[in-house]
C-alpha positions in Angstrom: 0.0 0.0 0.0 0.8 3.1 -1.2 0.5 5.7 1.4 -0.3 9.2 0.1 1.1 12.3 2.0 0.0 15.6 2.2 2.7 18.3 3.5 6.3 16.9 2.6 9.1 17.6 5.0 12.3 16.9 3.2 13.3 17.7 -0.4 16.1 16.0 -2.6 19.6 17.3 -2.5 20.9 19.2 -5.3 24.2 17.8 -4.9 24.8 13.5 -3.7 22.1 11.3 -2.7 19.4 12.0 -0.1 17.0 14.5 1.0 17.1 18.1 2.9 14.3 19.1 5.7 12.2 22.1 4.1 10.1 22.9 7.0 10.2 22.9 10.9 9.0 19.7 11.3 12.1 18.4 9.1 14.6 19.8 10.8 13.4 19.0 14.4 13.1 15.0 13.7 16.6 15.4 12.2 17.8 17.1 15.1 15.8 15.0 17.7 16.9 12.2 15.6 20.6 13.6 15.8 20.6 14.2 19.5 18.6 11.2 20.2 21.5 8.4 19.3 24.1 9.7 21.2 22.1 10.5 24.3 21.1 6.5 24.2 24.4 4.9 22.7 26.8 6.8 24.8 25.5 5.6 28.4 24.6 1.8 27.1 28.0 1.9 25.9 29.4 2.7 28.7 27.8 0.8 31.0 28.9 -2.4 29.4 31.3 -4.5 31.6 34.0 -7.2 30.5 31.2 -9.9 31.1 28.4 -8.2 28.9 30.5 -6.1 26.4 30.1 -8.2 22.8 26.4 -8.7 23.9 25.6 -5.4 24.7 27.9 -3.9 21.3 25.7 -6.5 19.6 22.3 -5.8 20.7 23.7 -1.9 20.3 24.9 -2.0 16.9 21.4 -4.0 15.8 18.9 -1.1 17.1 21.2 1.9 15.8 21.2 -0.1 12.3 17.1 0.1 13.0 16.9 3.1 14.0 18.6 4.5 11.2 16.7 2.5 8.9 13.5 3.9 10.5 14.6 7.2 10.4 15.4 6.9 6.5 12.3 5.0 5.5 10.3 8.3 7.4 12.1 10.7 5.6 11.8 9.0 1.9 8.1 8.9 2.8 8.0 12.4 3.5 10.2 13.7 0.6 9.0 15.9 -2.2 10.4 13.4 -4.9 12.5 10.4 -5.5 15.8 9.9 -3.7 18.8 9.5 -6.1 22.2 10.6 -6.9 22.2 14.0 -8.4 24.7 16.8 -9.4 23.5 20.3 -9.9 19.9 19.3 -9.6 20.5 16.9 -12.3 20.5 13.3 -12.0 23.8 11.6 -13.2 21.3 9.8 -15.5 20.4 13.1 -17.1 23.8 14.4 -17.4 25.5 11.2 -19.2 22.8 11.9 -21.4 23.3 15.1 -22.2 26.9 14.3 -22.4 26.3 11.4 -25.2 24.0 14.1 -27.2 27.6 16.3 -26.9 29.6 13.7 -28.1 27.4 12.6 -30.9 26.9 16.4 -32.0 30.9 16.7 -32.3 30.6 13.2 -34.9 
């Protein structure tokens, strides 16, 4: 299911691959999102001992992998567009494109 959204929160990037917050509500999950991690990981990291420590990095390294997942999934579903690797606005497809219609109008 397709899941239709009305106000989008992020926007591509001109330049690389990924999206920008356009709005207040972008930028404060990115930045709850950004201050949220460390605030977790630092203190469960150090509160492993010698007896718990490749359990605990495990079970660590698992839920920042999901959380990061989660928190991309959220903002693909909330971008104004597709995410892809661009340059200048362009997408690279678009610009070896243009660059074969170059190279073909020097033939």
């Amino acid at each position: 299911m397709s899941e239709k959204v009305e106000e989008y929160w992020f926007k591509p990037k001109r330049h690389g691959y990924g999206a920008t917050p356009t709005n207040w509500k972008g930028w404060l999950v990115t930045g709850s999102f950004a201050v949220f991690l460390p605030l977790v990981s630092v203190p469960w990291l150090l509160s492993l001992n010698d007896d718990t420590r490749l359990v605990g990095m495990i079970v660590w390294a698992v839920t920042f992998l999901a959380a990061v997942y989660w928190f991309t999934s959220f903002a693909k579903r909330r971008t104004d567009g597709e995410w892809m690797l661009r340059w200048n606005g362009k997408t690279y497809k678009e610009l070896l494109e243009e660059k074969a219609q170059e190279m073909n109008a020097k033939e």
